[in-house]
NUPA-462713 format. One record per atom (N, C-alpha, C, O): z, x, y. Coordinates in pm, whole numbers, plus 50000, padded with zeros to 5 digits. Example, Ala and Ser with C-alpha at 12.3 -4.5 7.8 and 13.67 -1.06 7.14 Angstrom:
BEGIN
507805131949431;507805123049550;507805132049670;508465142449668;507085128549775;507145136749894;507875129050003;508045134150114;
REM end
This chain:
BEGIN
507135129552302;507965119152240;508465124052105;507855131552029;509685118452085;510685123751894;510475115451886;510685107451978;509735110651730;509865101651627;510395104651542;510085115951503;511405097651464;512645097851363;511985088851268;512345078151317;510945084351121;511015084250997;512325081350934;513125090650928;512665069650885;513735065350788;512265062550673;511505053050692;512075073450547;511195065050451;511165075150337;511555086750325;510615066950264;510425074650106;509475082150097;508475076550052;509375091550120;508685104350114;507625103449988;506535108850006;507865097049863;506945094549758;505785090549828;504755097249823;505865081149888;504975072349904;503245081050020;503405084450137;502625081649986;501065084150053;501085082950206;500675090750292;501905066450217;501325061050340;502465071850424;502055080050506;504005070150387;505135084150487;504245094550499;504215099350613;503415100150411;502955116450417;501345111350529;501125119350620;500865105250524;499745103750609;500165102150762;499715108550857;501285090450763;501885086750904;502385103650945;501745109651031;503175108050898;504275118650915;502735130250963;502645135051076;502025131950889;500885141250908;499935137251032;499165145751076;499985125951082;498995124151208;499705120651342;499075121651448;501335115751338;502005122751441;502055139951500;501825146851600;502455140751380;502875158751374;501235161151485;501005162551605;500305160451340;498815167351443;498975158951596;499205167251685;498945151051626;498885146451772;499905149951853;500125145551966;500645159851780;501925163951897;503165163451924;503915170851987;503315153551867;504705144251826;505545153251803;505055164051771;507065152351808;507905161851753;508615150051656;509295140351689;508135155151510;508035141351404;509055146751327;509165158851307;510005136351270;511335140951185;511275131551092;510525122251123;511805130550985;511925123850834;513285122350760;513535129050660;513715117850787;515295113550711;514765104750581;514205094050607;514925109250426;514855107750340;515745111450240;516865114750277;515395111750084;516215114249995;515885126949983;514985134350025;517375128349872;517255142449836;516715146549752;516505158549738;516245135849660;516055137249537;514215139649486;513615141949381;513795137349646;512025140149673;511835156549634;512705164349674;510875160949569;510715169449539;508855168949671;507965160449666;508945179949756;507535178549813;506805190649897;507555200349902;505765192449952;505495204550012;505895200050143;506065188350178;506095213650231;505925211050367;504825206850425;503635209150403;505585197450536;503985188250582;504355199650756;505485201150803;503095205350814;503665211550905;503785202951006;503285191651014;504735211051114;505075202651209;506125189551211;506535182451303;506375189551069;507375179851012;508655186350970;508775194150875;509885181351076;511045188651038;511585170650925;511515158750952;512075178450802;512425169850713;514025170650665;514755180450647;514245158350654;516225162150645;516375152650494;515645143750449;517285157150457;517135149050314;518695144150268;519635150750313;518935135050195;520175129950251;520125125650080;519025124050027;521535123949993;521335120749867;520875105249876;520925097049968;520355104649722;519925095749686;520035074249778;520765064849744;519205074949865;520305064049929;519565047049900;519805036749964;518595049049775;518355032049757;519855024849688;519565016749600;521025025949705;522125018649723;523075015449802;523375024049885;523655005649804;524485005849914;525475012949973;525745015950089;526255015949801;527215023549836;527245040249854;528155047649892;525885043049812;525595059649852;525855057149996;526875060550055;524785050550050;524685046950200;525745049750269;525535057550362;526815046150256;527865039650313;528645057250287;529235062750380;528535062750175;529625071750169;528345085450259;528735096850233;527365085250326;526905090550392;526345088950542;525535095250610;527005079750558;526995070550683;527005082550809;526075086350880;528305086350808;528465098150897;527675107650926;527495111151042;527015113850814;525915124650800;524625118750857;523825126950903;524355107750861;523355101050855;522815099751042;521795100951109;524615095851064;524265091451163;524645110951319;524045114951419;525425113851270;525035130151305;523765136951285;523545148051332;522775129051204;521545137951230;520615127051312;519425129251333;521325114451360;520195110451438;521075114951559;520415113851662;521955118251575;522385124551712;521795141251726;521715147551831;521415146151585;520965158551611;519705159151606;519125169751629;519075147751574;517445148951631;516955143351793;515975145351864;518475133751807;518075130651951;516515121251926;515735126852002;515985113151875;514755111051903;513905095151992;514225083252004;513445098452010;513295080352126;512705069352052;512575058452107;512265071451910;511965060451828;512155064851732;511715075451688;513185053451660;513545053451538;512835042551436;512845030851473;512185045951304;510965040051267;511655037551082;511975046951009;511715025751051;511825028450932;511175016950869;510865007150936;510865017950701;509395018050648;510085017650538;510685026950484;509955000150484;510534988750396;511774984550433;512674992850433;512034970950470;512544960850546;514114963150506;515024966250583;514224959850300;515114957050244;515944969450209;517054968250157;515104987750251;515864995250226;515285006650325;516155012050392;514235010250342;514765021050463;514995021650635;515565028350721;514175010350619;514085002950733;515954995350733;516574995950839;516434990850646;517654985050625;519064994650678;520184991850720;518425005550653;519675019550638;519495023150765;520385024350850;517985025450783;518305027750990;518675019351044;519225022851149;518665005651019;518664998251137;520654995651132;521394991051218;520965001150992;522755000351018;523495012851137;524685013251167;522385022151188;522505033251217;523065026751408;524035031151470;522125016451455;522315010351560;521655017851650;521795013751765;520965027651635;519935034951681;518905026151775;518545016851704;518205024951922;517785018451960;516305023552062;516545017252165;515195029852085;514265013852040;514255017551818;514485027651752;513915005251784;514235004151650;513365000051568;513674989051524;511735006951498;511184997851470;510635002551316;510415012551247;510584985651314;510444985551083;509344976351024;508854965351048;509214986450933;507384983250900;507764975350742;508194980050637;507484965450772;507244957250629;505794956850504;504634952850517;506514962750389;505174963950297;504504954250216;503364954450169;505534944950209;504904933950150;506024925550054;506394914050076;506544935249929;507084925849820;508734925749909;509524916349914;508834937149961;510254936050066;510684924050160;511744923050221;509184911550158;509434902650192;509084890450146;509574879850185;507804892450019;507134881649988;507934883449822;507354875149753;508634888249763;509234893349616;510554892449630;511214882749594;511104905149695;512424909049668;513524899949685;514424897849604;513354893049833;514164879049846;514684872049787;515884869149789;513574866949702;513684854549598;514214858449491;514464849149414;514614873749440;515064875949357;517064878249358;517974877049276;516894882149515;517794888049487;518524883249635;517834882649736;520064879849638;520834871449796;521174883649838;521294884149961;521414895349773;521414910349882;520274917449949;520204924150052;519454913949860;517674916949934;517724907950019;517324913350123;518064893150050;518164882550157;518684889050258;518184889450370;520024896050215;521334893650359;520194908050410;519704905850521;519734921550348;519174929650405;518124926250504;518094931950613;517274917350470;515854919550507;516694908750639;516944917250725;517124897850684;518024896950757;518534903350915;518394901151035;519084910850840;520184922150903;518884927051002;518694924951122;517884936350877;516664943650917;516064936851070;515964941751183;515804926251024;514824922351138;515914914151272;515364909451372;517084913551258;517484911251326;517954921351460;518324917651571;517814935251407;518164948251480;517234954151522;517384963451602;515714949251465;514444953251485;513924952451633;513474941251659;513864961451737;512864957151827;511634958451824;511094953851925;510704964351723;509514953751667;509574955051518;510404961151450;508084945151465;508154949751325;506684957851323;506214963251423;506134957851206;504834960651168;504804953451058;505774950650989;503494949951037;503114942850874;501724949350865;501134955250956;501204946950710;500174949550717;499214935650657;497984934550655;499824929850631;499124915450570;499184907350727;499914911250818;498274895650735;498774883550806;499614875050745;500444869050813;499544873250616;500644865550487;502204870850551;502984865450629;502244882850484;503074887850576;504044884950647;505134879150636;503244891850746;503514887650924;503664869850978;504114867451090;503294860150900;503674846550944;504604847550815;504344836250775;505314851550738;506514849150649;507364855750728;508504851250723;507194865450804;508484873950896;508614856950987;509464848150970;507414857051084;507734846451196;508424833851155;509274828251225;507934828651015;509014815951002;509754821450962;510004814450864;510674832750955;512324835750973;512564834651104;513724837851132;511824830751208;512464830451339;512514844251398;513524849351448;511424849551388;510944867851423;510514861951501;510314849951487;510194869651626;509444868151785;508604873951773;508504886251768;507374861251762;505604863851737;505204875351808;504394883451764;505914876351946;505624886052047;506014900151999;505414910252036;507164900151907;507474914751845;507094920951735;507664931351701;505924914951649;505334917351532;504224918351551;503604909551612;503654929251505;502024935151511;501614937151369;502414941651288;500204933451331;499534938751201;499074951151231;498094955151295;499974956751172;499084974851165;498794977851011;499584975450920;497854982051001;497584990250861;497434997650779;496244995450754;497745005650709;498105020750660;496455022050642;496235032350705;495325017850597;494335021050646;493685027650586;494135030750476;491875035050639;491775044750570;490985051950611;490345047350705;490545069250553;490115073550634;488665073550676;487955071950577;488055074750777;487055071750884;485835079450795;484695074650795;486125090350726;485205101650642;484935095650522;483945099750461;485815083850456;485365074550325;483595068550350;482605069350278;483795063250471;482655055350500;481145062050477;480085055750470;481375079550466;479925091050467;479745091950338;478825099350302;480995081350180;480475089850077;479505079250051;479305070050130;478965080649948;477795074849835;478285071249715;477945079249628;478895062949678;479375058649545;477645062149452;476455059149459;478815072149356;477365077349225;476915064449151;477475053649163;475945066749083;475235055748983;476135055448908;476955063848945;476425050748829;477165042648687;476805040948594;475605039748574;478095039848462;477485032348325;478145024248329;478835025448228;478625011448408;478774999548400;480565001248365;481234995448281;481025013748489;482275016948483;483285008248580;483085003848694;484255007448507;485934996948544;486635009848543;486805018948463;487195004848745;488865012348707;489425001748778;488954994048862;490785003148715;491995001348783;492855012148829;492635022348763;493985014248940;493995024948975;495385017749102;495675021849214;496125002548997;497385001549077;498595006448975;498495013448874;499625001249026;500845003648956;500704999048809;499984989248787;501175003748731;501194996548604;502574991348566;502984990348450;503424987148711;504654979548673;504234962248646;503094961548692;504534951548608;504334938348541;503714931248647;502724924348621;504354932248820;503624921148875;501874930548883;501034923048933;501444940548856;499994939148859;499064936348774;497844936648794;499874932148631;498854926048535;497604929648457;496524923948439;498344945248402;497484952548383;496994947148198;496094951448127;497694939848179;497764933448024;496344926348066;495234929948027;496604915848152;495554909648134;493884913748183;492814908048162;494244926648260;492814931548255;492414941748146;491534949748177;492884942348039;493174950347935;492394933947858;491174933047870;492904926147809;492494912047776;491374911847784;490604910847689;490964913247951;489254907947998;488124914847917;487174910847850;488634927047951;487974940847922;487534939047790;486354942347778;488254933447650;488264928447526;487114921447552;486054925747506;487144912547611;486304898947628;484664903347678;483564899947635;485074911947784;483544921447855;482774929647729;481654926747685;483684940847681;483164947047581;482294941647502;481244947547477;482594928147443;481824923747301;480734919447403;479704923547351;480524915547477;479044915547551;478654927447620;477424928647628;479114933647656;478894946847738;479274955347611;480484957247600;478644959647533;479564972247444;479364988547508;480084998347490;478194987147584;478205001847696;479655001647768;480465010647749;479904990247854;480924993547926;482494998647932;483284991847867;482935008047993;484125010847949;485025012948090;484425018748181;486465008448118;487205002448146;488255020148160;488625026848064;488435022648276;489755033948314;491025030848403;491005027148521;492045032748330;492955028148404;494135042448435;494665049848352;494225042448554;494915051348589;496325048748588;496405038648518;497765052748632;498275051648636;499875059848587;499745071748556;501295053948582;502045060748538;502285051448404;502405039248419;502325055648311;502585044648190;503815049248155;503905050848033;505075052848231;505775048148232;506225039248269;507245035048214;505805034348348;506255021948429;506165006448324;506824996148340;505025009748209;504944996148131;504445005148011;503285009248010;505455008547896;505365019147823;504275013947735;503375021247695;504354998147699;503694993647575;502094993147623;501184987547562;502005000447745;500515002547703;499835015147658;498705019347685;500705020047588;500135032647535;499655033247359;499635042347276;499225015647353;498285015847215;497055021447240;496725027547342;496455019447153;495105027847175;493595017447188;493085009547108;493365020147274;492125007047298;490945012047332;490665019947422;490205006247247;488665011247235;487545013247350;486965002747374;487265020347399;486615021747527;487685019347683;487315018447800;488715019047639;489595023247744;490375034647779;491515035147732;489975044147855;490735054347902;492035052348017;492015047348130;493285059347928;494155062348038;494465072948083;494755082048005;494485075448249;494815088048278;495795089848363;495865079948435;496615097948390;497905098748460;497795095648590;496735090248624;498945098348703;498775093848815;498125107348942;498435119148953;497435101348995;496645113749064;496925117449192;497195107349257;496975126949256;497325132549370;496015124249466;494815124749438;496655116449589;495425110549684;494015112549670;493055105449640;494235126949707;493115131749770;492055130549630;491025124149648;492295136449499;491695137649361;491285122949298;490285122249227;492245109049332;491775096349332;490695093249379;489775088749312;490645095449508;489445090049602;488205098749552;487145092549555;488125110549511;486795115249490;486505111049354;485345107449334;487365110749247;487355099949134;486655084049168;485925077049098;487025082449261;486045068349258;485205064249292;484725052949280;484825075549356;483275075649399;482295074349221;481095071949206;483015076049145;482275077648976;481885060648890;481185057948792;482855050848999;482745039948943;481895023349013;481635020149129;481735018248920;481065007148989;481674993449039;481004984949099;483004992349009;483594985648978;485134983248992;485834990848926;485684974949058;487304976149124;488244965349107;488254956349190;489294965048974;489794954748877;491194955948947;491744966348909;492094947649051;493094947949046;493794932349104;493374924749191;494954931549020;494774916548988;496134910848974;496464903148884;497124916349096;498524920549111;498794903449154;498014897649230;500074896249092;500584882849114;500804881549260;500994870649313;500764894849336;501904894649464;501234904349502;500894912449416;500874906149626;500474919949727;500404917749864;500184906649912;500574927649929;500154927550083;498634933050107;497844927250032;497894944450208;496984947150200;496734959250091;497364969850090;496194957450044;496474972149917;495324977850021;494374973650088;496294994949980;494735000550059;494295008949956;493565017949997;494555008849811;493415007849716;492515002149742;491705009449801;492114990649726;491264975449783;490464986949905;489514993949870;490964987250032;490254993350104;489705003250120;488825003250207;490015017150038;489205022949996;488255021349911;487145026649920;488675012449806;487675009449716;485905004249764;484815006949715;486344995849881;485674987549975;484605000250042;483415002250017;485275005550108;484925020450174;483995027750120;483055033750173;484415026549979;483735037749919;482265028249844;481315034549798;482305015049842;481365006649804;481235002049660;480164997549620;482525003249565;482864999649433;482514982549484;482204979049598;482664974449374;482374961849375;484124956849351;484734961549255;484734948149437;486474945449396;486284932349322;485394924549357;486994930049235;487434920749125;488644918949169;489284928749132;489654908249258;490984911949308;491524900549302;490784890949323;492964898049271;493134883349239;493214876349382;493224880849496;493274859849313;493244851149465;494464848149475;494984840549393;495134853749577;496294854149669;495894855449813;494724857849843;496864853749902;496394851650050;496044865550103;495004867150166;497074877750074;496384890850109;495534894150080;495184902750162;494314892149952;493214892949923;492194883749982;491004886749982;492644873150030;491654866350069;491214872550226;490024873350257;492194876350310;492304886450445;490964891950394;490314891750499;490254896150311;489754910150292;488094903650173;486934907750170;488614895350114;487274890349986;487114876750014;488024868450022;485474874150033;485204859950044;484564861349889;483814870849865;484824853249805;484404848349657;482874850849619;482104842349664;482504857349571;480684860249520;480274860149644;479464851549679;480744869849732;480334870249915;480204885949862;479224890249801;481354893349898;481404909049865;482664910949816;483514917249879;482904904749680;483274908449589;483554899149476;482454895349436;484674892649392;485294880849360;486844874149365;487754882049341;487074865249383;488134858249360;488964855749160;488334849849073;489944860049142;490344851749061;491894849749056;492834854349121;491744839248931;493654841648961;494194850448866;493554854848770;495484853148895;495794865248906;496004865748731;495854877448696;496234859148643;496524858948502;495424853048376;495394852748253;494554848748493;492914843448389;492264854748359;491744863148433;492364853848212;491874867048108;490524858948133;489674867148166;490004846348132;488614841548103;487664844348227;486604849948202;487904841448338;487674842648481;487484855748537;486684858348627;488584867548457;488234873048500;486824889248415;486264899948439;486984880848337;486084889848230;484924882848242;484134886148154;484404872648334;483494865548346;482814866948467;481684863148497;483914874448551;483394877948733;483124892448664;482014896648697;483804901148581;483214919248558;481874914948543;481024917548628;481524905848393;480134910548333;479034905148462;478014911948474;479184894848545;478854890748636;477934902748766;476764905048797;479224907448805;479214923548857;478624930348789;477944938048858;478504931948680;478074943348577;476494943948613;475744952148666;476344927048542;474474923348538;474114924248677;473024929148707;474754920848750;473884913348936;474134928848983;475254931149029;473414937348978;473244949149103;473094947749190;473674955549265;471974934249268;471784930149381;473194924349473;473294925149596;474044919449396;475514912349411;476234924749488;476604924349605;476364937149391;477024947449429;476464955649521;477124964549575;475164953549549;474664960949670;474534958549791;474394965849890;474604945449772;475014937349886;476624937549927;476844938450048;477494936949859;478774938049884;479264948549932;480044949050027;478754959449856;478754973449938;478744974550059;479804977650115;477334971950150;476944970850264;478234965550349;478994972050420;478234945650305;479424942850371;480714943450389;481544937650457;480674953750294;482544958050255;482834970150392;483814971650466;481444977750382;481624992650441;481934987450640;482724992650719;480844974250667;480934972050801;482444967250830;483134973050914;482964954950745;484424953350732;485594965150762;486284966650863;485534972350649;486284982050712;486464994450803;487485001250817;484914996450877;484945000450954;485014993651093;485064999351202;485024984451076;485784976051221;487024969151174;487444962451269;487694967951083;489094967451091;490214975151036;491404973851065;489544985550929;490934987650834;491115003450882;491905010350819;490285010051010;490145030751002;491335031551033;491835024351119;492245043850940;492985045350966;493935051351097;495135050951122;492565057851178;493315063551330;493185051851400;494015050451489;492175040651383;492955028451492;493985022551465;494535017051560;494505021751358;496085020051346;496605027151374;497135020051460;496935033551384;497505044351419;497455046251582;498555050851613;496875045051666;496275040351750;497315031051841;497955033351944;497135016851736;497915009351801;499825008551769;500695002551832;499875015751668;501305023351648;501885027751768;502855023151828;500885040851807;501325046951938;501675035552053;502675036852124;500865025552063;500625014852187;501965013652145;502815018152222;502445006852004;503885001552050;505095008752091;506075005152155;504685022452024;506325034652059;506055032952217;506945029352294;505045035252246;504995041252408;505225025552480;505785025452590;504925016152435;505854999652555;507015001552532;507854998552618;507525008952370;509105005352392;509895014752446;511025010652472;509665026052470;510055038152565;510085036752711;510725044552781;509445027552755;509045028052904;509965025752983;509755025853105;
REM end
């Protein structure tokens, strides 16, 4: 079977998908930008097309675009975010046709914007299936009048070898380790952390990230380390170092931060929204808060901090959780199930 990739190559989850077709055989292709700078993934023939998160690039490459899906010839065409790459294949008319929704492409972008509307739209109207990875999600596609029958929760997931590490002992260590653009609220766990410290003065608080993305956090704060953004693989063995998992985004789908974090047996601190709740029952195995309570949530860390028994217990039930729902080859798994019904 040819699988054809419409996606942003930045992103972890394209390079993981793109990497476990390829190994299983697949003759796997990638239509992306040009402007990706990346290694060869083998077995991955990659085509790169200028810059196309606009419309009107789009449009003045239309032709090219659509000559290389005649020159890949491929029997599923797959694209991955609703409102733009998934949007650009599905103008292609390319058919079977299927587009994976990430989350703010349907629960964010909308509401902001009546061209993100007419896209996401268009998208699922050309779609012969979708993917989500939330249930939130996936019932916000269906009340657009999506066919329950054509939408599956699949999940970018994680890997099966997380579950063998041993999260190390601790000094009563915080990371964060999402975006540091505004909807994840990295101010206010910066806030908490204030609030933890003067009772915790051991504890100290790491936040990873690109600080470009929210420049003004590059004051200098006392027992808080920032460190740049890390290549996958160098994250995950990084967090095996901590006790502790602060992310506290207004808006999300399934983060699979969160699920590694889970995996690896950190304790999650994650705000209460419906995609988090999929995943955290409240002082069960992990906590609830909302997403902008500096008090709440500097009150669930020290909480976590003192109760070891809390976090050792959560551990346990985090690790059985995601090993019966979130491994990344059973998604993957059921990916295949859908290319291969719609080929038949």
């Amino acid at each position: 079977m040819r699988i054809c990739f419409f996606a942003d190559l930045k992103s972890i989850h394209t390079f993981r998908w793109l990497r476990y077709f390829a190994q299983k055989g697949y003759e796997t292709s990638l239509i992306t930008a040009a402007t990706y700078n990346h290694n060869e993934i083998e077995g991955v023939s990659i085509y790169k097309i200028p810059y196309f998160h606009s419309f009107d690039t789009i449009l003045l490459n239309f032709g090219y675009i659509k000559w290389l899906i005649y020159k890949i010839k491929p029997d599923i065409l797959h694209g991955i975010t609703l409102t733009s790459c998934a949007f650009y294949a599905s103008l292609t008319g390319f058919h079977p046709f299927v587009a994976t929704a990430l989350g703010s492409d349907v629960m964010v972008n909308p509401k902001k914007s009546l061209r993100a509307r007419i896209k996401l739209r268009y998208t699922l109207k050309k779609a012969d299936f979708v993917t989500a990875d939330a249930d939130i999600v996936k019932r916000k596609i269906i009340d657009m009048y999506y066919p329950a029958t054509k939408i599956k929760k699949v999940l970018f997931g994680v890997d099966s070898s997380l579950l063998l590490n041993r999260k190390k002992d601790g000094n009563s260590l915080i990371l964060s380790c999402r975006s540091l653009k505004p909807n994840y609220n990295i101010d206010i766990i910066i806030e908490a952390y204030k609030l933890v410290k003067k009772v915790l003065p051991s504890s100290r608080l790491v936040v990873v990230g690109d600080t470009s993305q929210n420049p003004k956090l590059l004051c200098k704060y006392e027992n808080i380390e920032f460190l740049p953004s890390m290549p996958h693989n160098k994250i995950i063995d990084y967090m095996t170092n901590f006790d502790i998992f602060v992310s506290v985004p207004s808006s999300d789908a399934s983060s699979v931060s969160l699920l590694e974090a889970m995996a690896l047996g950190l304790f999650p601190i994650v705000s209460d929204i419906p995609a988090n709740r999929e995943w955290i029952k409240n002082e069960y195995n992990g906590c609830l808060v909302p997403p902008r309570d500096v008090h709440k949530l500097a009150d669930s860390i020290i909480k976590a901090i003192r109760q070891s028994d809390l976090r050792e217990s959560a551990a346990r039930i985090n690790r059985e959780i995601i090993k019966e729902k979130a491994i990344f080859e059973d998604n993957m798994q059921k990916l295949e199930e859908i290319y291969h019904n719609l080929v038949k």
